[in-house]
NUKOLMAR-719681 format. One record per residue: residue in one letter; x, y, z of N, C-alpha, C, O in turn. Coordinates in steps of 0.02 Angstrom, whole numbers, padded with zeros to 5 digits, always signed. Each point is the difference from the previous one (the first is absolute). Layout:
aXYZXYZXYZXYZ;...
REM end
This chain:
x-00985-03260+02698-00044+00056-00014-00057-00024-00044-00003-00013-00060;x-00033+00013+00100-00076-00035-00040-00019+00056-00057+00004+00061+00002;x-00028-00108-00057+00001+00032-00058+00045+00026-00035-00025+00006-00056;x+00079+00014+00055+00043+00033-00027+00049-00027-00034+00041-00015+00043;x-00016-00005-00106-00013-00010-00070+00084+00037-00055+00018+00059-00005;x+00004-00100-00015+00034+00033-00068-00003-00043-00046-00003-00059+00015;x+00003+00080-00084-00021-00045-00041+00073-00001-00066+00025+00056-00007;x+00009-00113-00041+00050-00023-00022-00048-00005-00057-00059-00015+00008;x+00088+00031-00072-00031+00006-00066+00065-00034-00027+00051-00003+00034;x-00056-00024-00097+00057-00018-00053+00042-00049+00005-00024-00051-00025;x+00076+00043+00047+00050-00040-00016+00019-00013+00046+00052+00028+00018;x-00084-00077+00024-00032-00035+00062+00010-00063-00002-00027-00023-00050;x+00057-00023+00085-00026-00053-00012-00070-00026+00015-00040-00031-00035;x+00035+00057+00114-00093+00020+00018-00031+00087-00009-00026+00038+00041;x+00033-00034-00070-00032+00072+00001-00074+00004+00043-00021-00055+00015;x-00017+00108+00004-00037-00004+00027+00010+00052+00087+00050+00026+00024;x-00117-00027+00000-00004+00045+00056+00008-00037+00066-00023-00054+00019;x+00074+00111+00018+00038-00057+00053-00010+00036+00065+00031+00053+00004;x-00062-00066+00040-00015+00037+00076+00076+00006+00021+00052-00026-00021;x-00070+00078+00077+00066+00035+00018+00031-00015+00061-00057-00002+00024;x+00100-00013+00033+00005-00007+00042+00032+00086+00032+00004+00052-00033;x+00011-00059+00094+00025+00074+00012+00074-00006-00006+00025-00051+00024;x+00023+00105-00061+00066-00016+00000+00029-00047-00055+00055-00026+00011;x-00091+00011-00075+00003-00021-00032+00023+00043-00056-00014+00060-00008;x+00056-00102-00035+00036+00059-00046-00019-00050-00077-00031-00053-00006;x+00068+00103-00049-00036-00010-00048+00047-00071-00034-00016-00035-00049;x+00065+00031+00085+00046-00076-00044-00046-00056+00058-00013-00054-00025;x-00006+00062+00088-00045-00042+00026-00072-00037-00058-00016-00059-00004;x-00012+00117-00031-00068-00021-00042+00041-00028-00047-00022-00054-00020;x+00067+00070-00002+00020-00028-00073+00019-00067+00000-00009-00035-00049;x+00043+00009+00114+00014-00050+00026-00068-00065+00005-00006-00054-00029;x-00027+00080+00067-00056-00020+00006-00035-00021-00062-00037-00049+00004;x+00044+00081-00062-00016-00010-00069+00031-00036-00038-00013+00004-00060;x+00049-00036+00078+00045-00036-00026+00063+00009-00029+00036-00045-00022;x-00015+00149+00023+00035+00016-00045+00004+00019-00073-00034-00045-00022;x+00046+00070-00014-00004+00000-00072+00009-00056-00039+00025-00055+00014;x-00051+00079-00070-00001-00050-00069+00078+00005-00043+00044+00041+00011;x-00044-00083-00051+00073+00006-00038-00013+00043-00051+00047+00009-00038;x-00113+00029+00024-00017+00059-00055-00009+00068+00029-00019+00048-00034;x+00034-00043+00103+00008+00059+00039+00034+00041-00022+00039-00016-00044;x-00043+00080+00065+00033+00066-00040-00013+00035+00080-00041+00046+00005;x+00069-00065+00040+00022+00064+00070-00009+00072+00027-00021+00036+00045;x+00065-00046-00130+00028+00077-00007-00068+00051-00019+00004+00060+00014;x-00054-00082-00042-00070+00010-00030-00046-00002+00052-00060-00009-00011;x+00093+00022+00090-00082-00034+00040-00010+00079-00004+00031+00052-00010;x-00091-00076+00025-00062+00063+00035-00043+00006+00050-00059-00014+00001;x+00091+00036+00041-00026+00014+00087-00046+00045+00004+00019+00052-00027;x-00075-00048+00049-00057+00070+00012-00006-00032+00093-00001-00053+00031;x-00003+00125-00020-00026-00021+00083-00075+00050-00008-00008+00045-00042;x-00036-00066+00089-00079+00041+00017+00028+00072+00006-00008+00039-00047;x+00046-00016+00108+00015+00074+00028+00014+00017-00060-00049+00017-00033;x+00094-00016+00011+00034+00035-00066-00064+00005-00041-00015+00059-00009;x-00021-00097-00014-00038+00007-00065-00045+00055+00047-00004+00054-00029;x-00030-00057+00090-00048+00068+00010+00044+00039+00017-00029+00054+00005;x+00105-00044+00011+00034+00080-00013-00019+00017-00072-00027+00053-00014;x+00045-00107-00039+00018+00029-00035-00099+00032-00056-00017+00032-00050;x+00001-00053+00080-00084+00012+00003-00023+00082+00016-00029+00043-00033;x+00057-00045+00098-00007+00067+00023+00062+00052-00045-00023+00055-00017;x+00083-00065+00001+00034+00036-00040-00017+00042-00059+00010+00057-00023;x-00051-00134+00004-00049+00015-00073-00050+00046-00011-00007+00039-00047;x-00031-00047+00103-00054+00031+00012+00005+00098+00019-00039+00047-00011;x+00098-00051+00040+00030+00074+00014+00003+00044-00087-00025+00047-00032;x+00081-00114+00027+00008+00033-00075-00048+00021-00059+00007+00046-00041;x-00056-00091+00049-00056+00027-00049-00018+00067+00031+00010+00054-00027;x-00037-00062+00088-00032+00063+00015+00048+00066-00002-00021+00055-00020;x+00104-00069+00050+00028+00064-00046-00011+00001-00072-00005+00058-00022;x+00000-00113-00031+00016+00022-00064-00068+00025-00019-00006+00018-00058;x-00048-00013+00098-00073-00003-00012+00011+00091+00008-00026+00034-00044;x+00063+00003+00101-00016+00053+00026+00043+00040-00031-00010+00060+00003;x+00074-00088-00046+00053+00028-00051-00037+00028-00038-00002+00061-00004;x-00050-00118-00051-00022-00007-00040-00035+00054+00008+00028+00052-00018;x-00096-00046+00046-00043+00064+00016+00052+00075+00009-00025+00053-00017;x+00058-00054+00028+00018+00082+00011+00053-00001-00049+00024+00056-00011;x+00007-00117-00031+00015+00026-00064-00014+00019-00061+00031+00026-00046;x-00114-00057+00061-00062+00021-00047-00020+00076+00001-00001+00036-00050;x-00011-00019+00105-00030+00058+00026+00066+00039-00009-00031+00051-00013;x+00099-00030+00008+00024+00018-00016+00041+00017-00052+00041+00046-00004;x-00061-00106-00052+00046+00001-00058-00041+00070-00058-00061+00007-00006;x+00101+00024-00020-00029+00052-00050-00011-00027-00083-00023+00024-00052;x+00047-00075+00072-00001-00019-00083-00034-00064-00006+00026-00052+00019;x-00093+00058-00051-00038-00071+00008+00029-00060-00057-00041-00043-00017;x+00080+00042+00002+00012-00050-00050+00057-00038+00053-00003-00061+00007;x+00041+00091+00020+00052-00008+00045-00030-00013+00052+00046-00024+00033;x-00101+00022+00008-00029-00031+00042-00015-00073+00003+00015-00044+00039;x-00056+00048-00105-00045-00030-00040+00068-00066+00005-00009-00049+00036;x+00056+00057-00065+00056-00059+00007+00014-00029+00054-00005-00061+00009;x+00033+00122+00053+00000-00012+00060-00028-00057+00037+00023-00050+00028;x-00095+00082-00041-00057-00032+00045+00009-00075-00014+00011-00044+00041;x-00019+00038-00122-00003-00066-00028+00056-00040+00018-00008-00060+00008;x+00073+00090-00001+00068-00039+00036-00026-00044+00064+00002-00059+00016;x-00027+00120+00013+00003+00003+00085-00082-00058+00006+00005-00045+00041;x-00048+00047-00067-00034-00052-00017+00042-00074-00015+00011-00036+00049;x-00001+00026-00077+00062-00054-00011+00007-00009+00041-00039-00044+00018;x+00076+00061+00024+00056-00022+00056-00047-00014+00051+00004-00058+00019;x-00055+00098+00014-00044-00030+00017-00045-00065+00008-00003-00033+00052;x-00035+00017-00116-00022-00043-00033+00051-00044+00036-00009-00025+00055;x+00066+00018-00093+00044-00050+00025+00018-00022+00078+00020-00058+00006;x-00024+00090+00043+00048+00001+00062-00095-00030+00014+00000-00060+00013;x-00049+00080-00015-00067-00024+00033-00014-00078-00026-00032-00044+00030;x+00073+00039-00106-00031-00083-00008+00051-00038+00025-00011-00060-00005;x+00092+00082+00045+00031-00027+00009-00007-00064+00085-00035+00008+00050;x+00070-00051-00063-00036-00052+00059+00099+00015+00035+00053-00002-00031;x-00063+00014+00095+00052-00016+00055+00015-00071-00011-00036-00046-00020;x+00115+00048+00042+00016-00075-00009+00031-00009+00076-00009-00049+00035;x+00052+00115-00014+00002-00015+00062+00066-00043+00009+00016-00033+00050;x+00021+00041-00113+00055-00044+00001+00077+00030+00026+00022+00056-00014;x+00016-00111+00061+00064+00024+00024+00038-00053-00051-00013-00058-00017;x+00063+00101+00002+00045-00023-00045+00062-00052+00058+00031+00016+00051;x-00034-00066-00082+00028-00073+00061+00058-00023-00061-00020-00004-00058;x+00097-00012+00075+00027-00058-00036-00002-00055+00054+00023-00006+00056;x-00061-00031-00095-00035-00064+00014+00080-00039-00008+00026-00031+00047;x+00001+00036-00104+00051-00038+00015+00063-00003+00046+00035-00051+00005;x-00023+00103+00024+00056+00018+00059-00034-00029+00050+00025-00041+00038;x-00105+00067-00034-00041-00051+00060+00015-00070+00007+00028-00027+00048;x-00047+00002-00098-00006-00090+00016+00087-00009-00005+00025-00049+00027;x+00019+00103-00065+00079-00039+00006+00022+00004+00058+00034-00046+00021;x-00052+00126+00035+00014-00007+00054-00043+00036+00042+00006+00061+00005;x-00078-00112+00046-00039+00011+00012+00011+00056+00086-00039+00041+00024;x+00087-00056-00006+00028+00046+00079+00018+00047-00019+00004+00040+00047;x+00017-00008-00119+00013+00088-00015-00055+00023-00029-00005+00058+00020;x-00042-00072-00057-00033+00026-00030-00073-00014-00002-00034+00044-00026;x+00001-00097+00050-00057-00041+00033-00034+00078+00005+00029+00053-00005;x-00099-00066+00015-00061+00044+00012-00056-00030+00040-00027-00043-00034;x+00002+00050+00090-00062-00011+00043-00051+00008-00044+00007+00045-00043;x-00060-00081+00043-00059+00008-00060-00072+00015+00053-00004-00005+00061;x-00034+00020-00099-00045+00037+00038-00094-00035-00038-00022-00032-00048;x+00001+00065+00104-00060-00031-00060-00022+00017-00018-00027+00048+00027;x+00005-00068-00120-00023+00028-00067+00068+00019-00038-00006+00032-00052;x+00051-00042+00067+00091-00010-00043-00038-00064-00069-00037-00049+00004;x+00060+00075-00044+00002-00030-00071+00060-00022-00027+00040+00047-00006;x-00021-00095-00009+00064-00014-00042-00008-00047-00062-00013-00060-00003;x+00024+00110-00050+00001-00046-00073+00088-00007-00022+00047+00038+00010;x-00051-00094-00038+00085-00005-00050-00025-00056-00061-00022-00057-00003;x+00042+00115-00046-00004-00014-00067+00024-00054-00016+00018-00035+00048;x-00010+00011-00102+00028-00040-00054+00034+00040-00053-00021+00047-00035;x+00087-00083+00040+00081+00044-00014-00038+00023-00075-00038-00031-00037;x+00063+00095+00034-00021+00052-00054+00051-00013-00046+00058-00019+00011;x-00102+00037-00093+00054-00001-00065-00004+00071-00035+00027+00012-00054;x-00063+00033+00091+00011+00034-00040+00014+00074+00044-00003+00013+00060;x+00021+00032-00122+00032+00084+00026-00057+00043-00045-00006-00004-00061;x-00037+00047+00107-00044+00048-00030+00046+00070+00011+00031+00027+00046;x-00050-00011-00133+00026+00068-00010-00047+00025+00009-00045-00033-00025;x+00015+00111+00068-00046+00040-00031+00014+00096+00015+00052+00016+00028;x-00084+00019-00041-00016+00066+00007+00025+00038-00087-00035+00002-00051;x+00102+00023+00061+00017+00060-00044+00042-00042-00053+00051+00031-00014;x-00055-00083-00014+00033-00056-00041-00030-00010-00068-00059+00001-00017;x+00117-00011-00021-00056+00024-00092-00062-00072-00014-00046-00003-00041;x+00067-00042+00089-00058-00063-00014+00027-00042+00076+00052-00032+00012;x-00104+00046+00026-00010-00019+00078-00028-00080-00038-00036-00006-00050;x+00065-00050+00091+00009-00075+00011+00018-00025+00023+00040+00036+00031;x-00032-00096-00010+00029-00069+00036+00036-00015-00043-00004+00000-00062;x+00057-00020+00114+00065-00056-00044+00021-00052+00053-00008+00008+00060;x+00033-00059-00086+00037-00061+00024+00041+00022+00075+00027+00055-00005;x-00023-00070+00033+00055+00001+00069+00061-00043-00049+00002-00052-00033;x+00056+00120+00056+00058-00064-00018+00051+00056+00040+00011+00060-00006;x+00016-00118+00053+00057+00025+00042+00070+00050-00030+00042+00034+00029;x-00051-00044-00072+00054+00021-00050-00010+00089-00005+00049+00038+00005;x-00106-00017-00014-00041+00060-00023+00002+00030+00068-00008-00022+00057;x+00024+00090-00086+00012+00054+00061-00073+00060-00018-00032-00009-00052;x+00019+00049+00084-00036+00049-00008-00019+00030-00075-00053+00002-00032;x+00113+00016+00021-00005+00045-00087-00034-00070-00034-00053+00003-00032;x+00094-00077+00044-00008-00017-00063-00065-00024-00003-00010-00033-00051;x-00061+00043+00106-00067+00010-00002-00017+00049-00034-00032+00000-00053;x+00064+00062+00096-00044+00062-00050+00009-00002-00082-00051+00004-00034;x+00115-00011+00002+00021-00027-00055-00047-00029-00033-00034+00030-00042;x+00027-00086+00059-00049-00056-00036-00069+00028+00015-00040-00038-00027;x+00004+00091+00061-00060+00048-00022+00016+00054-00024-00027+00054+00008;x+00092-00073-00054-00015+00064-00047+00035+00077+00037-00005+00049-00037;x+00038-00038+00107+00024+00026+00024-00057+00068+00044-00057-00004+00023;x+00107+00061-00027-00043+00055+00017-00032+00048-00023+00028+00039-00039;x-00092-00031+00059-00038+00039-00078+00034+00081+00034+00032+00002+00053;x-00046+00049-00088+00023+00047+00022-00042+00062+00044+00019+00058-00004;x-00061-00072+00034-00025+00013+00061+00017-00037+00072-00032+00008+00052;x+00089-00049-00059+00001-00046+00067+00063+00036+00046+00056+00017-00021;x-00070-00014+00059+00050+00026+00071+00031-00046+00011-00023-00039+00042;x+00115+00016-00090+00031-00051+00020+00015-00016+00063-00011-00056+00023;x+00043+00116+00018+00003+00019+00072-00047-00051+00049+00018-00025+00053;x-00084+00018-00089-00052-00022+00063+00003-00053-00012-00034-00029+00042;x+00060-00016-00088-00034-00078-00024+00018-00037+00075+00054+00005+00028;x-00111-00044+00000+00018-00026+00038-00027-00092-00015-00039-00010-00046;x+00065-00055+00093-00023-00036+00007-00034-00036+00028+00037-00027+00041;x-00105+00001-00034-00022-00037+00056+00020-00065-00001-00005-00032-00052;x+00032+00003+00115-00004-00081+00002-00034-00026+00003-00044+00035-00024;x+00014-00100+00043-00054-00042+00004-00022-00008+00047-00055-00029+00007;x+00097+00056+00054-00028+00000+00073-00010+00069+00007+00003+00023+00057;x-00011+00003-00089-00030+00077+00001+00063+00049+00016-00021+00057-00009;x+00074-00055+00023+00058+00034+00000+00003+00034-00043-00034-00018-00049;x+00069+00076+00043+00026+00039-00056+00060+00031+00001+00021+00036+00045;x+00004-00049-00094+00068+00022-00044-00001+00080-00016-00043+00009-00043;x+00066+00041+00058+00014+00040-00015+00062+00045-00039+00056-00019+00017;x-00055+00070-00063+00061+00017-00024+00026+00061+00050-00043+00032+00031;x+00101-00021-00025+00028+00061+00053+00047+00015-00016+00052-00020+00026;x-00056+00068-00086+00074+00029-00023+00024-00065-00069-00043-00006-00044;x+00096-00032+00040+00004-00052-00039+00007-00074+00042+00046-00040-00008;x-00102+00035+00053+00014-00053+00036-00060-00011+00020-00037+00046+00017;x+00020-00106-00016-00051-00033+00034-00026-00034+00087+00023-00048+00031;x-00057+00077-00019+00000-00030+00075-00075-00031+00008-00047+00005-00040;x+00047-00035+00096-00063-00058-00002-00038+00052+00053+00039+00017+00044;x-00109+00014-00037-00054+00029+00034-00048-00043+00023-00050+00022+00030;x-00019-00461-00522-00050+00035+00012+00011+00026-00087+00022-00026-00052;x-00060+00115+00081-00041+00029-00049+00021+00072-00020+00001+00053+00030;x+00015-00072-00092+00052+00084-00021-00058+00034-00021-00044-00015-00040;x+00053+00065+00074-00057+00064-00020+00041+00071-00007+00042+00022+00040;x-00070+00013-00114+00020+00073-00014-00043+00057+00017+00019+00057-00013;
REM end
């Protein structure tokens, strides 16, 4: 397929942009690359495909314009201008934010079940597929509803609490219920009742 392209970031032995053949899957490029480095972190890749990033473009774009048309008729209807006046400024926010935000377009991949066993779990790559893999991470970010949001050491030993702990725990506005985790391949940890299930980075 003339022209058509995926490109290997990080912990590469060749990193770099690799034309595509048809029927080509993604332990094929990696191969081709020589494979990983001995400072690889797998578990940390980050896959974006093109389609995904303009769904998720057009998603975006919906959403402003509902929060654009919320916004207006909660103006025009609120009776109390101080209570608007907040509103608006919230709903500004959120705005602001979702318009400077950039699509990544990313599918969440374990890279490492891939390359351990490439006939169950392998992926066809397409062109404009991105693949970065980090360099093995040391550290655990606490943030949101925590009395002093920080980084700490990775140590296998340390379970959940004993992060939040060491920031000082939970301030008392935080919804213990919701704390969830992100991994490094973008996964998330969720709480459900007193148990955790998989849907990295402790956030309150």
């Amino acid at each position: 397929r003339e022209g058509e392209a995926v490109t290997l970031a990080g912990e590469f032995k060749f990193p770099g942009t690799y034309s595509i053949k048809s029927g080509e899957t993604l332990m094929d490029i990696i191969n081709r690359a020589g494979g990983l480095t001995g400072r690889a972190f797998p578990k940390g890749a980050i896959f974006s495909r093109e389609n995904l990033r303009e769904t998720e473009d057009q998603q975006r774009e919906r959403l402003i314009s509902q929060l654009e048309s919320d916004l207006a008729t909660a103006t025009l209807a609120a009776s109390d201008s101080a209570d608007a006046s907040q509103a608006s400024s919230a709903a500004n926010a959120m705005l602001s934010r979702l318009k400077n935000t950039k699509s990544q377009g990313r599918l969440v991949i374990k890279l490492e079940e891939i390359i351990r066993n490439p006939s169950l779990s392998d992926i066809h790559v397409k062109d404009g597929d991105f693949l970065t893999v980090p360099q093995i991470p040391y550290a655990v970010s606490v943030s949101g509803e925590v009395q002093f949001p920080s980084s700490h050491m990775h140590d296998n030993n340390l379970q959940l609490d004993d992060y939040l702990n060491r920031s000082g725990g939970f301030t008392q506005n935080a919804d213990k219920d919701r704390t969830f985790v992100v991994k490094a391949n973008g996964s998330v940890m969720s709480k459900g009742g007193n148990a955790w299930f998989e849907i990295g980075r402790a956030h309150v």
